[in-house]
N, C-alpha and C positions, 0 to 999 in steps of 0.2 A: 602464078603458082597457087595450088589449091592447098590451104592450111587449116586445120582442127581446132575448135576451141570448144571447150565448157564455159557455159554460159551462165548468171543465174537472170532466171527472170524479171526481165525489165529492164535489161540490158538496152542499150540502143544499138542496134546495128547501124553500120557505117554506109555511107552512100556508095557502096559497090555496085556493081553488075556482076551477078553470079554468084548471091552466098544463097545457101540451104540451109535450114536449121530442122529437128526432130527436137521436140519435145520430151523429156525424160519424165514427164511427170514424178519429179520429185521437185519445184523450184530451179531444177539449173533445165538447161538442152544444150544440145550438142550442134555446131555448127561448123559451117564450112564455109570459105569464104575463098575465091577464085581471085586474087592482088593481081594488080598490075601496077602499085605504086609503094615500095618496102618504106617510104617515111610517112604515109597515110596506117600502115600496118603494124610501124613501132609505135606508131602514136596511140590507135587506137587499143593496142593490145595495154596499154596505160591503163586503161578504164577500169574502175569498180567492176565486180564482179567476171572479169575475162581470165581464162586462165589456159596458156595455150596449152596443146597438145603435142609429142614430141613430131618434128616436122618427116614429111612420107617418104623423103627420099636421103635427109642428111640424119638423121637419128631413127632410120627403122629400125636397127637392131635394139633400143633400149624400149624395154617394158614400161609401158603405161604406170604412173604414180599409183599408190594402194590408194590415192583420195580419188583419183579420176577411175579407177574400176568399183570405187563402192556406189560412185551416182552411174556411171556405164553398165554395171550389172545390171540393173533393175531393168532396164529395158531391152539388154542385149546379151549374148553367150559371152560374155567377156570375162577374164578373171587373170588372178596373180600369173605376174610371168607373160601375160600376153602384150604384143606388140601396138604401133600405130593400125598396122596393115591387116591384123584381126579386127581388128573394131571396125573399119573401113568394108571389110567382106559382112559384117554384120549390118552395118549401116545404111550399105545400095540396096541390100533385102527391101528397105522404109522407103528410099531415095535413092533412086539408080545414080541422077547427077553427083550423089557426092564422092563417085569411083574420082582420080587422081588424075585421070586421064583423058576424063571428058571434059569436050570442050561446051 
């Protein structure tokens, strides 16, 4: 399952196959990351600076945090009130892999 995070820089990404990341140029980016293992995924969402995003198919109806659309704006159409699945049509624009659905 393919899940969202805000990132800040100098993060370590985790030994997966299939995460993307976009650069926000402000210190964080946005990342994607394709699991196939959920206690590799709770561990690492532990980490300094990770902060997930609400998940694309069990919390699409809840709007993005005001603190995740003030670093997502800058780089993308994103704002108050928008969901996972706005940001994600904005996203594949940069990175087609990080559609939900690609495998």
């Amino acid at each position: 399952m393919k899940l969202f995070y805000l990132v800040s820089e100098g993060t370590l990404m985790p030994p997966e196959i299939g995460y993307r990341a976009i650069n926000l140029g402000n210190g964080k980016g946005l990342v994607c990351i394709d699991w196939r293992d959920e206690l590799a995924e709770l561990n690492w969402v532990k980490s300094p600076g990770v902060v997930p995003l609400p998940h694309p198919y069990l919390e699409q109806s809840i709007p993005l945090a005001d603190e995740h659309v003030e670093y997502l704006s800058q780089r993308f159409a994103v704002q108050k009130g928008h969901n996972i699945h706005d940001l994600i049509r904005e996203a594949v624009k940069v990175e087609p892999m990080m559609r939900v659905w690609a495998v």
